[in-house]
C-alpha positions as CSV (number, residue, x, y, z in Angstrom):
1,X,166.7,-43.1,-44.7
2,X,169.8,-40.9,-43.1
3,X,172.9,-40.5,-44.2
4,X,176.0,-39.2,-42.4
5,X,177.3,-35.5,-43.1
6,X,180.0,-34.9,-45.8
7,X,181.7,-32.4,-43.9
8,X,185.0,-32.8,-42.6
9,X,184.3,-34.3,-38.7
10,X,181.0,-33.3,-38.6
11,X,178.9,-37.5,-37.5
12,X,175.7,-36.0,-37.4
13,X,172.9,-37.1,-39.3
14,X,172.3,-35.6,-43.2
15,X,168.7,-36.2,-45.1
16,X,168.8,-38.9,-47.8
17,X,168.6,-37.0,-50.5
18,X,171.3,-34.0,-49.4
19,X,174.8,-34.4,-48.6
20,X,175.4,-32.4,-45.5
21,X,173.5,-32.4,-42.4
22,X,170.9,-29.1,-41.2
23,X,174.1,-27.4,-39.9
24,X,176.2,-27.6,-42.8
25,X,173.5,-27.7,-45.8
26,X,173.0,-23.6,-45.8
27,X,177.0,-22.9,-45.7
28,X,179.1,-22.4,-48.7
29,X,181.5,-25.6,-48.3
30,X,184.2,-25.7,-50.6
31,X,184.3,-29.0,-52.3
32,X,188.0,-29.3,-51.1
33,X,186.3,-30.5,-47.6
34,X,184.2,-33.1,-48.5
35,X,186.8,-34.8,-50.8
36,X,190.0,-34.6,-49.3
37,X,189.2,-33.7,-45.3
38,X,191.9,-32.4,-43.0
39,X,194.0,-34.9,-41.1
40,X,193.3,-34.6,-37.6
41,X,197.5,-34.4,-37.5
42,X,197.1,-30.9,-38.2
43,X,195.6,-27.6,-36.6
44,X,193.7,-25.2,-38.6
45,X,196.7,-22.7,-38.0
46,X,198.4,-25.3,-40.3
47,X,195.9,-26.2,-42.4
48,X,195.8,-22.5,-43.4
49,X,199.6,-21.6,-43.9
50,X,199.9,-25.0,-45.9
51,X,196.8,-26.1,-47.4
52,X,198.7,-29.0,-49.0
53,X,199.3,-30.8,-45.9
54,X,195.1,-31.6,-45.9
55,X,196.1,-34.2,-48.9
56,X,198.2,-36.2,-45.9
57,X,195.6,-37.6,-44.4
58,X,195.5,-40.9,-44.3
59,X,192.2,-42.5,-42.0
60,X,190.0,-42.7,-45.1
61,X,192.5,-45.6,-46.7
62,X,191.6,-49.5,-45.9
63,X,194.1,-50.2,-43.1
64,X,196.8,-51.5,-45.5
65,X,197.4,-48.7,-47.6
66,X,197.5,-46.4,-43.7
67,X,200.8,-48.0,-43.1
68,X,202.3,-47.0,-45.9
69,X,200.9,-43.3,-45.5
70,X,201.3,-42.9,-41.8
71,X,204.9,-42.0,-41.8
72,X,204.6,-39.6,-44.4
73,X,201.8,-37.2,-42.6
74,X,204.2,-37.9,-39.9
75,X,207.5,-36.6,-41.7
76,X,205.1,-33.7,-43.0
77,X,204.1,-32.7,-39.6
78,X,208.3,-33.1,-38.9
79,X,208.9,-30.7,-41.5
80,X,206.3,-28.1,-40.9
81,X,207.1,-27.7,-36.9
82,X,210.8,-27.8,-37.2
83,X,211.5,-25.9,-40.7
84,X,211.0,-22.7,-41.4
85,X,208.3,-21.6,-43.8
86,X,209.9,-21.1,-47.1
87,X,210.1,-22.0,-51.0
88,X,211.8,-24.7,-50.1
89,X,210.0,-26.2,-47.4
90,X,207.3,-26.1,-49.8
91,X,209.4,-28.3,-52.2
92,X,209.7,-30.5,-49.9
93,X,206.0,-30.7,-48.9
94,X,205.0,-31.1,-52.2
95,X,207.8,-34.1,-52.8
96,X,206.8,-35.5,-49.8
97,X,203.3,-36.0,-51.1
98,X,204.3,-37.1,-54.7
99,X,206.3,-39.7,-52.4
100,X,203.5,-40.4,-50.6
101,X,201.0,-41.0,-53.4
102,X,203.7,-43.3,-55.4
103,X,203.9,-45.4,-52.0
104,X,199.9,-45.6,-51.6
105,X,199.7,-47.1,-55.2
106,X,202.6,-49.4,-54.6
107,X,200.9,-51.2,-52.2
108,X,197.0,-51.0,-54.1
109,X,196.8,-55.1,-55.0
């Protein structure tokens, strides 16, 4: 029986018994990806320069719970194209999420 691959985008097909698929099994995939993959909001430019952004994404939620995230991985991209990169925009990233996550579990039944 197949599985699909654990790695971030990647639909191809994964053994059983392993978690990523022939492509993927032989890198050294940092756990980060499989768990929390990168919202497809987001270029890798991004992703690099603010690795918190990755914990906005929101497709993996039952459809619910994606309406109250959307507009925050939306006000995160806001904030990281039109601010510049500082201490403070960090703050606010990282309030923005705490924001985020309180929202999320407002809305779990």
């Amino acid at each position: 029986m197949k599985a699909e691959c654990l790695m971030t985008n990647c639909r191809r097909a994964a053994p059983a018994d392993e978690a990523f698929c022939s492509i993927h099994r032989d890198k050294d995939i940092p756990m980060t990806e499989v768990i929390h993959p990168a919202p497809t909001e987001f270029n890798s430019d991004q992703l690099s320069t603010d690795p918190i952004l990755r914990f906005f994404h929101y497709g993996h939620l039952p459809t619910a719970l994606q309406v109250a995230a959307r507009p925050f991985c939306e006000l995160a991209e806001h904030i990281v194209t039109t601010l510049p990169r500082n201490a403070e925009r960090t703050v606010a990233l990282r309030k923005l999420l705490e924001a985020k996550d309180a929202a999320v579990r407002a809305n779990v039944p």
